[in-house]
PASEBA-1860 file (N, C-alpha, C; in nm, 3 decimals):
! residues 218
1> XXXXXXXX> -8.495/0.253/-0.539/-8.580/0.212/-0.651/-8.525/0.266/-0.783 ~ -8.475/0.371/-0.815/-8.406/0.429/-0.916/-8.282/0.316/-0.918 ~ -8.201/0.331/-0.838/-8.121/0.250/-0.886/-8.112/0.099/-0.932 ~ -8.255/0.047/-0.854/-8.283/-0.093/-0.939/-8.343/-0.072/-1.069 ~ -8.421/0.008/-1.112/-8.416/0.086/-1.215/-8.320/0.136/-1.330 ~ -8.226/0.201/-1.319/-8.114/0.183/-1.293/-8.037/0.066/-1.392 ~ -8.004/-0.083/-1.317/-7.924/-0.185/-1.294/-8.041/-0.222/-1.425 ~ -8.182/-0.279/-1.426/-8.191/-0.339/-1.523/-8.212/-0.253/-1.661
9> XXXXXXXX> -8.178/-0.143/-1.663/-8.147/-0.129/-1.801/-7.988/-0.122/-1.871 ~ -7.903/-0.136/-1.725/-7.760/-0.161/-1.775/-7.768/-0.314/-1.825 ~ -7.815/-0.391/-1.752/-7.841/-0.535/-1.829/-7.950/-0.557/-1.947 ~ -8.017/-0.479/-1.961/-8.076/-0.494/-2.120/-7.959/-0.394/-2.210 ~ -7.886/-0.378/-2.226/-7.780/-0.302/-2.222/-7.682/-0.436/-2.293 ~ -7.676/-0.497/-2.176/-7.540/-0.606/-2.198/-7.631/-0.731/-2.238 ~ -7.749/-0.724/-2.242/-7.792/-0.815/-2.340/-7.796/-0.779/-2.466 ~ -7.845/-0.667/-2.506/-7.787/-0.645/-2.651/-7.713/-0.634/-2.715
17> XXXXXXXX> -7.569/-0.579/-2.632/-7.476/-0.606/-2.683/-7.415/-0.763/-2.675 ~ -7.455/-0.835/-2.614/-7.453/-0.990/-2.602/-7.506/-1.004/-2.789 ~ -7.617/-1.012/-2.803/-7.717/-1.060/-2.914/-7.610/-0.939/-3.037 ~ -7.553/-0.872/-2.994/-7.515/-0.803/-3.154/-7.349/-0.873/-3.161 ~ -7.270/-0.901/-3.068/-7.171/-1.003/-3.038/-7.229/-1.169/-3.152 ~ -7.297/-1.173/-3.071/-7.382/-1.339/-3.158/-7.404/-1.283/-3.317 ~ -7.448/-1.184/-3.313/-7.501/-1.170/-3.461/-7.367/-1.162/-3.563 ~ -7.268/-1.079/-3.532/-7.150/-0.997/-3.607/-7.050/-1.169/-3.628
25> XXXXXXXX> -7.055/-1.231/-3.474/-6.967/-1.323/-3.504/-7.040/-1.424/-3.623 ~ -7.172/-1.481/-3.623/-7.256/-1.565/-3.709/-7.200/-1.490/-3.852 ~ -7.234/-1.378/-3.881/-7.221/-1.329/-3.997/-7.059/-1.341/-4.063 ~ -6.967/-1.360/-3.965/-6.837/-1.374/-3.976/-6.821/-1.495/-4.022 ~ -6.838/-1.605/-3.938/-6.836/-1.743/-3.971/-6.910/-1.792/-4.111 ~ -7.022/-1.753/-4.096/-7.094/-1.742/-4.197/-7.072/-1.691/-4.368 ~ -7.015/-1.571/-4.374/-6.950/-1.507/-4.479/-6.847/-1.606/-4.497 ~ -6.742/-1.642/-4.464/-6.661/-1.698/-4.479/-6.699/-1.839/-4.513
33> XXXXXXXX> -6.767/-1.936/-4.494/-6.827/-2.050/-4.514/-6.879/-2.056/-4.624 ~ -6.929/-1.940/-4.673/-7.026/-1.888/-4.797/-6.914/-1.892/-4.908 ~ -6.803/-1.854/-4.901/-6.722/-1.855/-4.970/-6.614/-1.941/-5.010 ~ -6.587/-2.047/-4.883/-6.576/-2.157/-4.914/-6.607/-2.241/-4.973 ~ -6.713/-2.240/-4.952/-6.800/-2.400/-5.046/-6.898/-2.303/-5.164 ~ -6.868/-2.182/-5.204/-6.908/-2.104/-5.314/-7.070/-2.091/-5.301 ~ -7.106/-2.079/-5.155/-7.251/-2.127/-5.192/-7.341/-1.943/-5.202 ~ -7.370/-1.904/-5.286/-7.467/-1.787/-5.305/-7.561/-1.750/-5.230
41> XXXXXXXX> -7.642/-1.882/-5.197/-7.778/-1.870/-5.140/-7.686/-1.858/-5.008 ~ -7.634/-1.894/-4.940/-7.613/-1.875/-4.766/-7.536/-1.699/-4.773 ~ -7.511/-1.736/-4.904/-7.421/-1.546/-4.890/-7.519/-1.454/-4.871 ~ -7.615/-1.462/-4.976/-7.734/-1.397/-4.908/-7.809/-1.383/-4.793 ~ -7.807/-1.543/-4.707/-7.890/-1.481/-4.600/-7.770/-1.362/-4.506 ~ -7.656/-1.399/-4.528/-7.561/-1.305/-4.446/-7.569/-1.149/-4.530 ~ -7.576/-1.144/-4.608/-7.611/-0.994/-4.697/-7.741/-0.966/-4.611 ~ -7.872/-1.016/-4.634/-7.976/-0.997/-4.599/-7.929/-0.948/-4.448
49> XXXXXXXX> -7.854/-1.014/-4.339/-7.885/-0.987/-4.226/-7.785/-0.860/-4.152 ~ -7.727/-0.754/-4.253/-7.663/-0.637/-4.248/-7.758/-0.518/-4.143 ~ -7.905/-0.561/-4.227/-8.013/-0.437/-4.170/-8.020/-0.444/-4.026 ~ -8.013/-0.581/-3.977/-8.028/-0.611/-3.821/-7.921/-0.571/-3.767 ~ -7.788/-0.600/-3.782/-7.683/-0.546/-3.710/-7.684/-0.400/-3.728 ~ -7.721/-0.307/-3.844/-7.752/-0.163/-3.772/-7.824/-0.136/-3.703 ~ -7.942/-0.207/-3.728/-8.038/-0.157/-3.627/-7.968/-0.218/-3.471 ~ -7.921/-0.285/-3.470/-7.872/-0.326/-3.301/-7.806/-0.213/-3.254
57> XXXXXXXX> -7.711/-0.137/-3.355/-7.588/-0.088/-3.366/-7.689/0.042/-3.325 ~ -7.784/0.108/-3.375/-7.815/0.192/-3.360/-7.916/0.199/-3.192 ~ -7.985/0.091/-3.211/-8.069/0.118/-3.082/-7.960/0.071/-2.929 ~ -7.859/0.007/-2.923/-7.761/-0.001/-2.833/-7.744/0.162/-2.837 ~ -7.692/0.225/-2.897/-7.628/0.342/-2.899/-7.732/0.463/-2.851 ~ -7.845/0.434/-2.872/-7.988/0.533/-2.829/-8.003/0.510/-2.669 ~ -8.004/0.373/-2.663/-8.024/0.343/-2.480/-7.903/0.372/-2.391 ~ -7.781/0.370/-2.463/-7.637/0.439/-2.406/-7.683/0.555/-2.353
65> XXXXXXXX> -7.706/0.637/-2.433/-7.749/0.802/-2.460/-7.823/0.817/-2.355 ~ -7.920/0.746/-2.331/-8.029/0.789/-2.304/-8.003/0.762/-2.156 ~ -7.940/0.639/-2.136/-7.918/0.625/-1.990/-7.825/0.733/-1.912 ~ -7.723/0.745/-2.031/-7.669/0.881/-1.920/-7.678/1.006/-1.921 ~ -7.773/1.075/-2.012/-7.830/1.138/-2.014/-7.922/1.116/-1.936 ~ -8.003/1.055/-1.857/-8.118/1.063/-1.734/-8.097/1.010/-1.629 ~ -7.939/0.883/-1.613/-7.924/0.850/-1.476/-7.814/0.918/-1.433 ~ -7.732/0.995/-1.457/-7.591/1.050/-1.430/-7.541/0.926/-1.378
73> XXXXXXXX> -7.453/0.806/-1.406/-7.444/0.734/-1.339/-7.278/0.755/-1.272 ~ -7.291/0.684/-1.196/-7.108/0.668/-1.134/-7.037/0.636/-1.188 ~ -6.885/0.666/-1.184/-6.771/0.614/-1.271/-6.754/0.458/-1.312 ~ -6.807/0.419/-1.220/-6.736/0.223/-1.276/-6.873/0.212/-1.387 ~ -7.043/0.241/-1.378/-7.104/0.251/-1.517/-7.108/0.336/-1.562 ~ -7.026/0.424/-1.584/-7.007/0.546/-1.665/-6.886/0.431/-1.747 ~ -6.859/0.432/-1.719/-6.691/0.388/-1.811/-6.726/0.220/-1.892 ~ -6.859/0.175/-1.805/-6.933/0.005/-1.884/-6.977/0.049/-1.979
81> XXXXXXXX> -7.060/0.201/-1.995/-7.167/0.246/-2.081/-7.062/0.256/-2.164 ~ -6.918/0.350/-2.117/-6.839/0.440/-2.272/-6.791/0.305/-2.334 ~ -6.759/0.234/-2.310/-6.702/0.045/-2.322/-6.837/-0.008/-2.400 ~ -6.918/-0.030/-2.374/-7.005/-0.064/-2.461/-7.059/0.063/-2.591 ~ -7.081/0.180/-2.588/-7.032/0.248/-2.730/-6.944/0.193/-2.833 ~ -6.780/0.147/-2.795/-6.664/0.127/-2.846/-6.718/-0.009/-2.905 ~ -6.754/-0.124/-2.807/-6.772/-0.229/-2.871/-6.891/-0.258/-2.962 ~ -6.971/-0.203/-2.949/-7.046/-0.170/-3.052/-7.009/-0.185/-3.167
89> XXXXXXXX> -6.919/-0.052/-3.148/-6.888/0.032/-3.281/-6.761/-0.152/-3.338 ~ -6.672/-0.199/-3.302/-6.570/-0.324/-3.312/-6.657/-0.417/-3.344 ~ -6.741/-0.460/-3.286/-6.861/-0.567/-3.367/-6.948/-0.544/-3.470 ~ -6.918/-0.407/-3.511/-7.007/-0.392/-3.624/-6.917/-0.436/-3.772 ~ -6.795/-0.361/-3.701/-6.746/-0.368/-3.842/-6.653/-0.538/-3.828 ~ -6.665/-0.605/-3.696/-6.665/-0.774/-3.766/-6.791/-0.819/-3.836 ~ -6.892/-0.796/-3.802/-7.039/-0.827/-3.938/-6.978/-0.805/-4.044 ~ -6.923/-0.601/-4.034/-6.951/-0.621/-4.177/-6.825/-0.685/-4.256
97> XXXXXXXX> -6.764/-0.696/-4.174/-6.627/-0.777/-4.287/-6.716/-0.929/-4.298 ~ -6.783/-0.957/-4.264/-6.909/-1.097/-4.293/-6.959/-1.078/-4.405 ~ -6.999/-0.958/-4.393/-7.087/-0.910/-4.488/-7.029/-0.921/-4.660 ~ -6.865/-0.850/-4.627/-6.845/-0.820/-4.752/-6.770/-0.905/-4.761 ~ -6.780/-1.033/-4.717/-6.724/-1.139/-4.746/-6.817/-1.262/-4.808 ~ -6.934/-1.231/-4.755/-7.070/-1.257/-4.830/-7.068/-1.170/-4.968 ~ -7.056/-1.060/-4.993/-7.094/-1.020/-5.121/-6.997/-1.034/-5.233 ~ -6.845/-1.089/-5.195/-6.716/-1.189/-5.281/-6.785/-1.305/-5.329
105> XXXXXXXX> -6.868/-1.358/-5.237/-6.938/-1.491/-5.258/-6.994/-1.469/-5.384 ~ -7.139/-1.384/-5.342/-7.207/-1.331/-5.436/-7.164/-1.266/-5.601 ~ -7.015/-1.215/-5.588/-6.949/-1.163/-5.722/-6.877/-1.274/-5.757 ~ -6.863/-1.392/-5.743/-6.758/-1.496/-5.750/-6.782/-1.546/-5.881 ~ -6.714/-1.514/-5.987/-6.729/-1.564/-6.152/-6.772/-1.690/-6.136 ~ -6.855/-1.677/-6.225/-6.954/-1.809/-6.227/-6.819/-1.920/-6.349 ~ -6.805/-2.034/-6.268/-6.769/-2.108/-6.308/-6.582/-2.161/-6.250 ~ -6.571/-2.038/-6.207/-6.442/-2.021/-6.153/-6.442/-2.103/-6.038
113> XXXXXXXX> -6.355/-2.219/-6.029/-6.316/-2.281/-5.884/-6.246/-2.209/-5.763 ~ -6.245/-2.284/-5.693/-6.114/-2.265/-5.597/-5.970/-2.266/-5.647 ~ -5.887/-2.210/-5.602/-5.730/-2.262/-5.681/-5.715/-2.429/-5.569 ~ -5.751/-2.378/-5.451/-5.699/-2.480/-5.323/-5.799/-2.493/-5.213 ~ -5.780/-2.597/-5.194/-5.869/-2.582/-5.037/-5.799/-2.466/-4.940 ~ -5.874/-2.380/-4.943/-5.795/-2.215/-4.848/-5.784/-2.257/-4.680 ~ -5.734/-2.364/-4.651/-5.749/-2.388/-4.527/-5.717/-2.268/-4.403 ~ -5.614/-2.206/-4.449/-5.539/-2.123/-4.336/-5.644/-2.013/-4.301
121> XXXXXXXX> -5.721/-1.963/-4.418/-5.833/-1.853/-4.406/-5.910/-1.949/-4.269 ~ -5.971/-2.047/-4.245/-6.068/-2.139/-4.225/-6.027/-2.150/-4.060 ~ -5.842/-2.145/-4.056/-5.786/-2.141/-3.942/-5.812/-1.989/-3.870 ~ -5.743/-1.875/-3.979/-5.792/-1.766/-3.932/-5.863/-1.731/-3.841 ~ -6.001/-1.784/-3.919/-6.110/-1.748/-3.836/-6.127/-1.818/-3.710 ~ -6.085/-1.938/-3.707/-6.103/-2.006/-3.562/-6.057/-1.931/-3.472 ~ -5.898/-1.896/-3.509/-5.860/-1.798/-3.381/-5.922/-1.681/-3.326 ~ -5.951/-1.633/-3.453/-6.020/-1.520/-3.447/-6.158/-1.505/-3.355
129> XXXXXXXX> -6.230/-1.602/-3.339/-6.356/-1.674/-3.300/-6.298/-1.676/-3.135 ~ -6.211/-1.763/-3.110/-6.107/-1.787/-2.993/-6.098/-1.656/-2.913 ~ -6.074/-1.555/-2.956/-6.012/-1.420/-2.952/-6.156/-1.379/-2.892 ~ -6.245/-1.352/-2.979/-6.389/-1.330/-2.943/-6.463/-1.391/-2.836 ~ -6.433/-1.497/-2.773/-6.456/-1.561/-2.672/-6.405/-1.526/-2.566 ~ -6.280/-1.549/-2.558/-6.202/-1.475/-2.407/-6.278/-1.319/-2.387 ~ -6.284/-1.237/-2.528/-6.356/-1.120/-2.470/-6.515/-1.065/-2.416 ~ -6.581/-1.214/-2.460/-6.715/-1.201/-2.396/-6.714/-1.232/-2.323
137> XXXXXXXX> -6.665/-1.348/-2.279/-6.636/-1.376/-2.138/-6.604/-1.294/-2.056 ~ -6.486/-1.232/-2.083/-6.453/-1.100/-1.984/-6.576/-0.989/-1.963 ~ -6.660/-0.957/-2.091/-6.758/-0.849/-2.070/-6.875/-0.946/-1.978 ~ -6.923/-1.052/-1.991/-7.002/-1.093/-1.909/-6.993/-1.113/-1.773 ~ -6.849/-1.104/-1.744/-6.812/-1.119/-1.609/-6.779/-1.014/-1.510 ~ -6.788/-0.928/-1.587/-6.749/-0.737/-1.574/-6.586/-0.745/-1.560 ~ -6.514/-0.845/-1.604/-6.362/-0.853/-1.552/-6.266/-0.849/-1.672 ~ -6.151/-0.781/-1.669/-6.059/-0.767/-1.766/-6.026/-0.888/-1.826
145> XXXXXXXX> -5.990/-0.875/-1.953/-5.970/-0.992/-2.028/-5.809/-1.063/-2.013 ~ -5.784/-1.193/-1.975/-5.644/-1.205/-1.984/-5.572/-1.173/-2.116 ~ -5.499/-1.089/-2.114/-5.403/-1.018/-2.237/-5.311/-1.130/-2.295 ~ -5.274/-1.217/-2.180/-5.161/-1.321/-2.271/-5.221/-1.437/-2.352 ~ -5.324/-1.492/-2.340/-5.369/-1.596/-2.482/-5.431/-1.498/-2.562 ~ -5.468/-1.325/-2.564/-5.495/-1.284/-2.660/-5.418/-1.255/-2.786 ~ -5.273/-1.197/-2.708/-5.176/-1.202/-2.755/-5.127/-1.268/-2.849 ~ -5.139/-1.383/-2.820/-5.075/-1.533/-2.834/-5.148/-1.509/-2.955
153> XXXXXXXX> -5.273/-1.549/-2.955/-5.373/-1.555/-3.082/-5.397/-1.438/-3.187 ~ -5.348/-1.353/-3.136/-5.341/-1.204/-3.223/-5.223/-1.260/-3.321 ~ -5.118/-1.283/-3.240/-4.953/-1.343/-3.317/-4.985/-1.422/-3.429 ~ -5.087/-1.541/-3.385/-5.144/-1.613/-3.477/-5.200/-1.614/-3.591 ~ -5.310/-1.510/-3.565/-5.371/-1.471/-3.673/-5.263/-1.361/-3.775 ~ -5.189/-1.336/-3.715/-5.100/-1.230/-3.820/-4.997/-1.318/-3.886 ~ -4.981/-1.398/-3.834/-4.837/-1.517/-3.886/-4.917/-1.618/-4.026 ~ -5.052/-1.619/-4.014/-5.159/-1.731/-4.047/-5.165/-1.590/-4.205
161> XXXXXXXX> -5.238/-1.479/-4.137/-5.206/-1.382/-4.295/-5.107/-1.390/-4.414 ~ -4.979/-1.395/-4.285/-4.903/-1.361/-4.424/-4.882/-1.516/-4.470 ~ -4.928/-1.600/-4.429/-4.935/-1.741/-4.487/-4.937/-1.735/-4.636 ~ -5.108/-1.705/-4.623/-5.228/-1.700/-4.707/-5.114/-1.625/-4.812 ~ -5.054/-1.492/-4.816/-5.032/-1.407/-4.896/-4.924/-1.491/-4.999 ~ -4.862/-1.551/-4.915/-4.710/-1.624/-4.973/-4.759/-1.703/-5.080 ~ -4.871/-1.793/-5.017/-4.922/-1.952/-5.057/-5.001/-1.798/-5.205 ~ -5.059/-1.733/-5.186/-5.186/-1.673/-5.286/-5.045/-1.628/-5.414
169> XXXXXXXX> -4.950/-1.567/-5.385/-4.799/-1.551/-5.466/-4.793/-1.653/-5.544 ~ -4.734/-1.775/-5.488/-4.724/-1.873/-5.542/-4.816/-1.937/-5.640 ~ -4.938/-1.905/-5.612/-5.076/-1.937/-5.705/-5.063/-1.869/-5.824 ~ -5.056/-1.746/-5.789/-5.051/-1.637/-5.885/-4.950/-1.649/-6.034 ~ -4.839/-1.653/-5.989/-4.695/-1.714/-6.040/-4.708/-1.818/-6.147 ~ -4.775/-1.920/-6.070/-4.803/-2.109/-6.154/-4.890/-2.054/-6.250 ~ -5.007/-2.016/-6.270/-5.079/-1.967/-6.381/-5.185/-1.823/-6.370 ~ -5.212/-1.776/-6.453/-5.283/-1.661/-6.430/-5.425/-1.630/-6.381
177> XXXXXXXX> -5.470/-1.805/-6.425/-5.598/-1.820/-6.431/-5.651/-1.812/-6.236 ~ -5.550/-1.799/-6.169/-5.551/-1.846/-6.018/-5.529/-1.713/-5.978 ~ -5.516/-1.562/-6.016/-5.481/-1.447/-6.014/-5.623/-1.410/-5.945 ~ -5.749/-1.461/-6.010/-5.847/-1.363/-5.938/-5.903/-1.408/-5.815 ~ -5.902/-1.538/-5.802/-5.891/-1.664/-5.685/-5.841/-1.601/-5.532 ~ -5.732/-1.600/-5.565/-5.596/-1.567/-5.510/-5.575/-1.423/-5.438 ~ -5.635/-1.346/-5.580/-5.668/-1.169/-5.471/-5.800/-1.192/-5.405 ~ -5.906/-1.273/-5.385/-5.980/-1.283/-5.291/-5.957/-1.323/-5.188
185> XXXXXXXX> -5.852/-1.495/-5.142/-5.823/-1.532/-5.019/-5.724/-1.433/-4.963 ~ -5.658/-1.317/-5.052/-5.584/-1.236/-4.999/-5.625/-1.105/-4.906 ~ -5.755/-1.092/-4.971/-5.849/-0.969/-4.951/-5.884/-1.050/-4.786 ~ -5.946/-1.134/-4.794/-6.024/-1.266/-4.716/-5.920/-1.234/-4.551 ~ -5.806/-1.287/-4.624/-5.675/-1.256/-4.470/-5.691/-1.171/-4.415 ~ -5.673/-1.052/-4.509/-5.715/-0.924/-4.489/-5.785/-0.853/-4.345 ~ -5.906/-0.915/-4.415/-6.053/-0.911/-4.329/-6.018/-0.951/-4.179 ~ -5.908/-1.050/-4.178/-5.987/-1.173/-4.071/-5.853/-1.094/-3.947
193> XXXXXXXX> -5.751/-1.039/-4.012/-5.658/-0.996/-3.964/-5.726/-0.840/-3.876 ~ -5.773/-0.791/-3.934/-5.840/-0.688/-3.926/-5.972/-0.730/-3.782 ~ -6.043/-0.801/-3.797/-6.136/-0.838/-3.704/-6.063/-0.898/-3.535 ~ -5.940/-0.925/-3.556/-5.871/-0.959/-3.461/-5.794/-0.846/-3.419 ~ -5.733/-0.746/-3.487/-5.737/-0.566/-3.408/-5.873/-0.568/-3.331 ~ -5.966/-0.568/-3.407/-6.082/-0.525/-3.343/-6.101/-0.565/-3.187 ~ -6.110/-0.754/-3.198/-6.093/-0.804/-3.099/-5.999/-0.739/-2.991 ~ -5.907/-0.696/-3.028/-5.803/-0.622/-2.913/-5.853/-0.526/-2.843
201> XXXXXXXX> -5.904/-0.406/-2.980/-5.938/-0.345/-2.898/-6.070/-0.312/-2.823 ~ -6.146/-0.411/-2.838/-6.236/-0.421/-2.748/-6.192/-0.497/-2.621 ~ -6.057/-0.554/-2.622/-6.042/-0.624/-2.516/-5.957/-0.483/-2.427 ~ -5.918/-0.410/-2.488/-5.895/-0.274/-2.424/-5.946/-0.186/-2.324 ~ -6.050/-0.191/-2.368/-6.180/-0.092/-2.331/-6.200/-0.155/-2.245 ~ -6.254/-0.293/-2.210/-6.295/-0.374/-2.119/-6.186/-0.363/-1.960 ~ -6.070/-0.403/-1.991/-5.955/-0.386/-1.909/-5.985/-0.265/-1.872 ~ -6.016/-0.161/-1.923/-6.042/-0.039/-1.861/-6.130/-0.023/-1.800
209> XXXXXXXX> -6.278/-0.116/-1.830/-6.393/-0.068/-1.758/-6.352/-0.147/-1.598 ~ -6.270/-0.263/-1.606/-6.269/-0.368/-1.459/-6.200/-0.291/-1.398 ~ -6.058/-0.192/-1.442/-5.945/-0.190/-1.414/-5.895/-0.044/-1.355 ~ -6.015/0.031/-1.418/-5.948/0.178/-1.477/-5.826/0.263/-1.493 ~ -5.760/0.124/-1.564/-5.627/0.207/-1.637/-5.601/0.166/-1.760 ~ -5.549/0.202/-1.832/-5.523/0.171/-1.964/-5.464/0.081/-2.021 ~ -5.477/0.023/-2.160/-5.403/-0.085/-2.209/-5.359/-0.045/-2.332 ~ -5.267/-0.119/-2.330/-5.205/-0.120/-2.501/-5.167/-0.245/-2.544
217> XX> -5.246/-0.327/-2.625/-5.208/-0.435/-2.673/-5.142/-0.432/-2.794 ~ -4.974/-0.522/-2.802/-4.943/-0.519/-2.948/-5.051/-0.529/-3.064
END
């Protein structure tokens, strides 16, 4: 009875971290969309929805605690629990690169266009999204994530950065007026490059919880 006890609070567990997965990626997609089509009002609801991802961030991290602190559990959920800490902590800070990609929106000089349709940012994120998928999948299945299309898509998203940087140069160069444009889709790469480490290394941790041995992804 303890241990069915037990089992369903490791799965309210991996449902929340399910629902803070949904939230961080929305806010991702979202931020970025916001900034595309310059729209303020959607930047805000992604600003607005910062408070919820701590609070996920925080009460995931209380029921961690709390579970092994009162169930001593065995190594294979001892090592789901330390794996879900980590990812936690990797989905928070994809929100908040949402977030502060929402609040570019929000500072975006009023009147100032686009230089270009920023497509490659737009690609970015797909992979990036891609990336995020293979690894929920893997956490929902309790099974290591395949490393080679992560790979693949990690390559991607870093080849797709320095795109952005070349193409934002070139902007820069043609006139000045495209200078402040230009350090945003740069900042923007930035972000998206950054959320796809993340992705890794949560796909790390995971490999470790199915596997228990270690990974190192380029």
């Amino acid at each position: 009875m303890v241990r069915e006890g037990f089992q369903i609070e490791v799965e309210t567990i991996d449902a929340q971290v399910g629902e803070m997965a949904t939230l961080a990626r929305g806010m991702l997609r979202d931020g970025l969309q916001s900034l595309l089509d310059l729209d303020r009002e959607a930047a805000n609801v992604v600003v607005s929805r910062a408070d919820e991802l701590a609070q996920l961030d925080e009460d995931i991290e209380t029921n961690v605690l709390s579970l092994l602190a009162l169930q001593a559990p065995v190594a294979g959920d001892l090592r789901r629990m330390g794996a879900a800490l980590k990812l936690i902590t990797y989905l928070n800070r994809i929100g908040r690169y949402g977030y502060d990609i929402a609040r570019m929106t929000q500072g975006w000089t009023e009147g100032l266009d686009h230089v270009a349709r920023p497509v490659y940012l737009k690609e970015m994120a797909s992979k990036v999204e891609a990336m995020l998928d293979l690894v929920l999948a893997a956490f929902r299945d309790h099974a290591a994530p395949d490393a080679s299309p992560l790979v693949e898509l990690e390559d991607d998203v870093d080849a797709l950065r320095y795109s952005v940087w070349r193409e934002c140069l070139t902007y820069m160069a043609q006139d000045t007026r495209h200078i402040e444009p230009s350090a945003h889709y740069m900042m923007v790469a930035r972000y998206l490059e950054r959320c796809g480490d993340n992705v890794c290394k949560m796909a790390e941790k995971l490999h470790y919880v199915a596997t228990g041995e270690r990974l190192l992804l380029p």
